[in-house]
C-alpha positions in Angstrom: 18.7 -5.5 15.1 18.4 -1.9 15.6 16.1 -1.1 12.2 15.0 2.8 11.4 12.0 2.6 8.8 11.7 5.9 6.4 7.9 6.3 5.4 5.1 8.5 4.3 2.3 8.4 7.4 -0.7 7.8 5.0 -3.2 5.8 4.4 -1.7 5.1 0.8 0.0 1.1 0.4 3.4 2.0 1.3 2.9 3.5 4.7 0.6 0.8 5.4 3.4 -1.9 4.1 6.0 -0.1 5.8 4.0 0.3 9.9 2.8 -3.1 9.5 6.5 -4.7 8.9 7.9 -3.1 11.4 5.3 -3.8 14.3 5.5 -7.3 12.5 9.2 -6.4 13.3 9.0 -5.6 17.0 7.0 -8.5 17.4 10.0 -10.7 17.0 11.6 -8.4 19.6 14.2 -5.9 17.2 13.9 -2.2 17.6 12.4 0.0 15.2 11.9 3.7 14.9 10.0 4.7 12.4 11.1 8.4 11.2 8.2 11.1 9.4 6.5 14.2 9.5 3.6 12.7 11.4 3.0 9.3 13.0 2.1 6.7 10.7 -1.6 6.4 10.6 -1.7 2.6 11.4 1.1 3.0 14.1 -0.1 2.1 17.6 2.9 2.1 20.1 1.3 1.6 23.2 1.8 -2.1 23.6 5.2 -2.9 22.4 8.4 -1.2 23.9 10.4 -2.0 20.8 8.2 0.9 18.7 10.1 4.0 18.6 8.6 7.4 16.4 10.7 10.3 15.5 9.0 13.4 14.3 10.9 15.3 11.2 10.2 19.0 11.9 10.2 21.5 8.6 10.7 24.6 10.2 9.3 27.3 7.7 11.5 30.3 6.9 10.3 33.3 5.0 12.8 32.6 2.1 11.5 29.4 1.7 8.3 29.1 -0.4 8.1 25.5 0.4 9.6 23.8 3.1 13.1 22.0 2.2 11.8 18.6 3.6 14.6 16.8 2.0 17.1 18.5 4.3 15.0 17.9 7.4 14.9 14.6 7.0 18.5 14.1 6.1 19.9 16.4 9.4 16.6 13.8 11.1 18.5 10.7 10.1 22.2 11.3 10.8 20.2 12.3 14.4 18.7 9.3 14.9 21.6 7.0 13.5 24.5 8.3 15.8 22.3 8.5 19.0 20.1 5.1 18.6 22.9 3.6 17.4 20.6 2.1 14.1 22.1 -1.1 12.3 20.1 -0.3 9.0 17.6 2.1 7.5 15.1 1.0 5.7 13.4 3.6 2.9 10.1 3.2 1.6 9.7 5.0 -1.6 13.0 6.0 -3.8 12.3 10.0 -3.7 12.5 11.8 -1.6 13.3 9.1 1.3 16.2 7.7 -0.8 17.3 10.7 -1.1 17.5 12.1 2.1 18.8 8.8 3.3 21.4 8.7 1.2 22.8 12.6 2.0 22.5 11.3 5.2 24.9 8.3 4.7 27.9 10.3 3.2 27.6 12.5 6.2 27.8 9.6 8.6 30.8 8.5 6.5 32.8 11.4 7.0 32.1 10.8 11.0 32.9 7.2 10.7 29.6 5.8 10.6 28.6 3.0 8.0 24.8 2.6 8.0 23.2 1.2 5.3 20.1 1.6 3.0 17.7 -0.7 1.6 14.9 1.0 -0.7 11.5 -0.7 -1.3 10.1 0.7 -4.4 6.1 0.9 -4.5 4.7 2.0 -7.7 4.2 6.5 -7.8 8.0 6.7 -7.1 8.8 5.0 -10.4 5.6 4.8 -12.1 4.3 8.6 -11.6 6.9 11.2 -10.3 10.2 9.0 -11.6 9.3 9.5 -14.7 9.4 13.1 -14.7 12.4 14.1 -16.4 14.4 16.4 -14.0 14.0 13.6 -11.1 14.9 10.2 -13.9 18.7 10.9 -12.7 18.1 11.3 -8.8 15.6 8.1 -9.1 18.4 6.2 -10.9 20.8 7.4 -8.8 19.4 6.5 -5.6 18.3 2.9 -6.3 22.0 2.2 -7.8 23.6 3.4 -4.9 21.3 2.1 -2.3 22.9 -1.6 -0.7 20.1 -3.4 -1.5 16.8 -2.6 -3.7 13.6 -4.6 -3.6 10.4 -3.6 -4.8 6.5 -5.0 -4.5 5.9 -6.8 -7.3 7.8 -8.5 -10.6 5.5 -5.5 -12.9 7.3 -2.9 -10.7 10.6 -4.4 -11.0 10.3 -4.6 -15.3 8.6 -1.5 -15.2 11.6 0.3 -13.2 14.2 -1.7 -15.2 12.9 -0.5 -18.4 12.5 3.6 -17.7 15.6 3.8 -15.7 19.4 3.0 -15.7 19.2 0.5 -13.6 22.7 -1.4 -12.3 21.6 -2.8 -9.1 20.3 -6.4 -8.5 16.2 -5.4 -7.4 14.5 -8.1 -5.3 10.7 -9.0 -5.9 9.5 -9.0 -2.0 5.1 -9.3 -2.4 3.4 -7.1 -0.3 1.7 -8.4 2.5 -1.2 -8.9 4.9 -1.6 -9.6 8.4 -4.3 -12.7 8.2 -5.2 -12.4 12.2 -6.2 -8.9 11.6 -7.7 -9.3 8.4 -10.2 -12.2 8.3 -13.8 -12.4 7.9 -15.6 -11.3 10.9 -19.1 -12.3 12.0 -20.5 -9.1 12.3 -24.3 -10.2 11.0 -25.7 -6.8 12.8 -23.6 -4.2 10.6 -24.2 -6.2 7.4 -28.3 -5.6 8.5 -27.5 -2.2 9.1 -26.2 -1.9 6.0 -28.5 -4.2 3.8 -31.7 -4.2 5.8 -33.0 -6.5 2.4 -30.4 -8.5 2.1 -28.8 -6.9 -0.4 -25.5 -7.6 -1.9 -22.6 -5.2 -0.3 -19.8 -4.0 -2.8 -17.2 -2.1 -1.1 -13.7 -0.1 -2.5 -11.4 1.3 -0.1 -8.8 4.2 -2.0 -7.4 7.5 -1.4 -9.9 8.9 -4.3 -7.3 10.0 -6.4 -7.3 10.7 -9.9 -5.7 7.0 -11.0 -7.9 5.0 -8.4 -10.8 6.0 -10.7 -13.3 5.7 -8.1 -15.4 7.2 -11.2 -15.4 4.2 -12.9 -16.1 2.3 -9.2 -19.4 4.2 -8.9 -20.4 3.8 -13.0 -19.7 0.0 -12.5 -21.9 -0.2 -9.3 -25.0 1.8 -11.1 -24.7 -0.8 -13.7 -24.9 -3.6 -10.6 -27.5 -1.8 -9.1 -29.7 -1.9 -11.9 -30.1 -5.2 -12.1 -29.5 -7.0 -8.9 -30.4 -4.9 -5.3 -27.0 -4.1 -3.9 -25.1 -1.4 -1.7 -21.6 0.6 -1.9 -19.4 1.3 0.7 -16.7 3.6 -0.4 -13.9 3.8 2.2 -11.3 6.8 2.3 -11.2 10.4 1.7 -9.2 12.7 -1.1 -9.5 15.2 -3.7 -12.1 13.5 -5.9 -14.8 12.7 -2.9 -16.7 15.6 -3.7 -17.0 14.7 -7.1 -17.4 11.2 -6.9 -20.4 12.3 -4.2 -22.5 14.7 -7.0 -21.8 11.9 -9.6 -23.7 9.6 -6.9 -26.2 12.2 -7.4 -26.5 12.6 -10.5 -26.7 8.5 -11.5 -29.8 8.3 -9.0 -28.1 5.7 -6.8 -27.3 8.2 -3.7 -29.4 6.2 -1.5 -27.7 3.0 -2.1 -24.1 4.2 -1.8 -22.1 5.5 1.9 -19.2 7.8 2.0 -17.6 6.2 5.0 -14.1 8.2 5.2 -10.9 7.2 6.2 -11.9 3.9 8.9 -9.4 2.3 11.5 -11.4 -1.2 11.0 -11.2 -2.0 7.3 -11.4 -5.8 8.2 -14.9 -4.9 9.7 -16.6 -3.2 6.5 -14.4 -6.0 4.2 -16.3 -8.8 6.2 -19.7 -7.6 5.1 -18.8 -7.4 2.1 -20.0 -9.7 -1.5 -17.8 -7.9 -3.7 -14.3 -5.6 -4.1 -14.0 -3.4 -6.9 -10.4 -2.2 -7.6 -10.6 -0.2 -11.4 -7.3 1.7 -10.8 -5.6 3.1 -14.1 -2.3 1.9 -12.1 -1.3 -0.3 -9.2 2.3 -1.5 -8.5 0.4 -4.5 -6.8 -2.8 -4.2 -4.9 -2.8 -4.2 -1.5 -5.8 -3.0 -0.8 -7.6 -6.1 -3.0 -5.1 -8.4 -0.9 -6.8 -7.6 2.1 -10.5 -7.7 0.8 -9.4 -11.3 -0.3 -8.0 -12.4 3.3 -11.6 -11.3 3.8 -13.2 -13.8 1.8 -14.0 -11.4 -0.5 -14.0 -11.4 -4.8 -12.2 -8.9 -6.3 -13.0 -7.0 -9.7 -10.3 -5.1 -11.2 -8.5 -3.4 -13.6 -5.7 -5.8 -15.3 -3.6 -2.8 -14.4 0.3 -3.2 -13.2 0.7 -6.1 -10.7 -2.8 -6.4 -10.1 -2.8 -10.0 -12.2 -0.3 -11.2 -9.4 -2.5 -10.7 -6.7 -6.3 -11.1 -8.3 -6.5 -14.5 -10.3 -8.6 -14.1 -13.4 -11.4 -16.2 -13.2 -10.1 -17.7 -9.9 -10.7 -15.1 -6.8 -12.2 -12.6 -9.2 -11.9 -11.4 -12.6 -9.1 -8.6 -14.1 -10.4 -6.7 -16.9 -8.3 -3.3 -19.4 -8.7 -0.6 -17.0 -11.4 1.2 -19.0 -13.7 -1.6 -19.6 -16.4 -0.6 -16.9 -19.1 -3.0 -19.3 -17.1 -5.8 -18.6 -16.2 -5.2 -14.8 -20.0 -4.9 -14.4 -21.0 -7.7 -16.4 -18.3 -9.6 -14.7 -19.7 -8.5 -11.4 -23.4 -9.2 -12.2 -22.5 -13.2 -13.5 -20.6 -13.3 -10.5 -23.4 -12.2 -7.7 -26.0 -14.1 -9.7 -23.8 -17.2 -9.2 -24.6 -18.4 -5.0 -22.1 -21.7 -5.8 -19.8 -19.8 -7.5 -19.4 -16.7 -5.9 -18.6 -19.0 -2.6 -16.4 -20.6 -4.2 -14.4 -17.6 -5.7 -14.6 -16.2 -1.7 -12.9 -19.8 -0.8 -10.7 -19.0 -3.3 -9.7 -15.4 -2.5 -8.8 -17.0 1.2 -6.9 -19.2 0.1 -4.5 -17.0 -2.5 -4.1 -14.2 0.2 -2.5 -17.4 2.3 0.1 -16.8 -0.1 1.2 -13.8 1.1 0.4 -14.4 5.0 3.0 -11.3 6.8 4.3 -14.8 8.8 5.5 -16.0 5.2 7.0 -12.8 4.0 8.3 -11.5 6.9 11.2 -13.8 7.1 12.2 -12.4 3.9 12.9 -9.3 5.1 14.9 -10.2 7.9 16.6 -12.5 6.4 17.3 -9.4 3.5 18.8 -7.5 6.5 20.8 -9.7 8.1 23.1 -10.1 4.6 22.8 -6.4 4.2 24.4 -5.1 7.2 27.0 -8.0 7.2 28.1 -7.3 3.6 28.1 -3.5 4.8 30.3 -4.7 8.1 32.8 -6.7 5.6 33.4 -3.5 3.7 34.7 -1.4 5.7 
C-alpha cells in the first residue's frame, strides 16, 4: 500500500504515534510519506527507502495575519495524492488535519480521484480545542465524514461520543510502543552519574504544558525527597520550564532535580529510572507512562482520562484524582520503601506494556486499511 500519514512533527503523543507506525509501516515494506510543516522529530529516513517526507510550505502574505495553514496543507495533499499515486491518507488529529484532508478529497473527486481518510483521534482535538464552540461543528463534521474513525483509548471514544454528534462507528486502536527500542538498558555508569549515593531516580518526560502539571511533578518529588534520598530528571522543554525551574528553587531541592530538554534516547534516562510520575489534569491515554513501563519502570499518576487503561492501580503503579499530590507522594514513598515490592510492580509494568507491543497492534492498523480502501474501491 501506498499510505500518506497527516501529523504534527512534535514531541507531543500523536506525532510520536503517528512516525513510529509508519516506520513500523515501511518495515513491512509499504510506502509512506509522511506530510507537515517540518519533519517529524522521531523521523529518521536514512535506512529505509520506503520513508518518504513532504514539506507543507505557508507562504506568508502581507494580508494574512496568520498563515492559512489549512489551505497549504489541502493544495499539499491533492499534490501528493495525484503524483504518488497514495491508496489512503491517514490523519492524525481531527482539526485541522481532518480538515484539510477532507477539502482535499472533494477536490480529488471532481478530478476523478477517490482517496480515502481515516482520522485517529488523540485527546486536545476533542478534549481541548473541540470543545470550543465555533470548531464543535467542523469536529463533528470531519469525523462523520471521514471513512473510518479510530481513536486511542475507550475514555476518548465516550468522551468524543458524548460532546459531539457523533454518527460514525469510532474504533478503540491502544497506542503503542516499540518494545526493542524501549527496554531497560544496562547503563550502571549514567545511573552513577546521576545518583553518585545510590539514590532513588524519579523521572517525567512532558511538553511542560499547563495540563501536564509538571508543578504538581516537582511538589510530589519535594515531598519524596524529604524523606527518602532521591533524584528528578525532568525530560522536555515548553512554556512552563522556566517556571517549573524557580519553583525548583524556591522548594530548596535545585540540587537534586536536572532540566534535561527535549532527548532523542528516552529509553536511556527511562532505564535508570525507580519511578515515573505522570500527574496530568488530562491524558487521552498515556503514552509516555507506556513507555517508562516497557522500561521496567512504576508509574504514579493522575486517574486522569485513559490513564487507568494503561497504569494498573495497585499493579504497575498506583492512579490517584489528579490533584491529590499527598497521595501520589505517599503512594510513591510506600512504594520506594518497598525493595520486594517495588520489583515486583517493575515486573509488572513489563509485563502490561507487552500488551501493547507495536508487533501486536500494528496488525490492526493494516488490517483497518485494507477494508478501508476496498470498501472505498466498491463505491465508486
Amino acid at each position: 500500500m501506498k499510505i500518506g500519514i497527516v501529523c504534527f512533527p512534535t514531541y507531543g503523543g500523536s506525532g510520536v504515534l503517528a512516525t513510529e507506525l509508519g516506520k513500523a509501516l515501511a518495515v513491512e515494506g509499504h510506502e509512506v510519506h509522511f506530510i507537515s510543516y517540518t519533519q517529524p522529530a522521531r523521523l529518521d529516513m536514512a535506512f529505509n527507502e520506503n520513508l518518504f517526507y513532504h514539506e507543507v510550505s505557508v507562504t506568508n502574505y502581507p494580508l494574512f495575519v496568520y498563515p492559512p495553514y489549512v489551505l497549504s496543507l489541502a493544495g499539499k495533499l491533492i499534490d501528493v495524492v495525484k503524483y504518488e499515486k497514495l491508496d489512503i491518507i491517514h490523519v492524525h488529529y481531527a482539526i485541522p488535519h481532518a480538515s484539510a484532508a477532507l477539502m482535499a478529497k472533494q477536490i480529488l473527486a471532481d478530478q476523478g480521484i477517490n482517496i480515502p481518510i481515516i482520522t485517529t483521534l488523540h485527546g486536545t482535538d476533542i478534549s481541548l480545542v473541540g470543545k470550543e464552540s465555533l470548531f464543535e461543528p467542523l469536529v463533528s463534521y470531519a469525523i462523520n465524514q471521514s471513512n473510518a474513525v479510530t481513536s486511542v483509548s475507550n475514555w476518548l471514544k465516550e468522551e468524543t461520543i458524548r460532546h459531539f454528534n457523533i454518527k460514525k462507528e469510532i474504533e478503540v486502536i491502544y497506542n503503542f510502543v516499540d518494545l526493542e527500542r524501549f527496554s531497560a538498558k544496562n547503563i550502571e555508569h549514567f545511573k552513577k552519574a546521576i545518583a553518585p549515593d545510590n539514590e532513588f531516580i524519579i523521572s517525567h518526560t512532558s511538553n511542560f504544558r499547563k495540563l501536564k502539571r509538571v508543578d504538581n511533578v516537582v511538589n510530589i518529588f519535594a515531598k519524596i525527597n524529604a524523606q527518602i534520598p532521591s533524584k528528578l530528571l525532568l525530560v522536555g522543554d515548553g512554556p512552563d520550564r522556566q517556571k517549573t525551574e524557580q519553583q525548583c528553587r524556591d522548594l530548596g531541592i535545585w540540587h537534586d532535580v536536572r532540566f534535561l530538554g527535549k532527548q532523542d534516547a528516552i529509553e536511556e534516562i527511562l532505564s535508570v529510572s525507580d519511578l515515573f510520575l505522570m500527574p496530568s489534569e488530562t491524558e487521552s491515554f498515556g503514552l509516555s507512562a507506556l513507555e517508562a513501563m516497557a522500561c521496567r519502570v512504576p508509574v504514579i499518576s493522575s486517574d486522569a482520562g485513559g490513564l487507568p487503561e494503561v497504569n494498573i492501580h495497585n499493579v504497575t503503579g498506583y492512579c490517584c484524582h489528579m490533584h491529590d499530590i499527598d497521595c501520589m507522594a505517599q503512594l510513591a514513598i510506600d512504594l520506594l520503601s518497598d525493595k520486594e515490592k517495588l520489583e515486583q510492580f517493575k515486573e509488572n509494568a513489563y509485563q502490561n506494556a507487552l500488551k501493547f507491543d507495536i508487533k501486536k497492534i500494528l496488525p490492526d492498523y493494516i488490517t483497518l486499511y485494507e477494508r478501508v480502501i476496498k470498501e472505498s474501491c466498491n463505491a465508486v
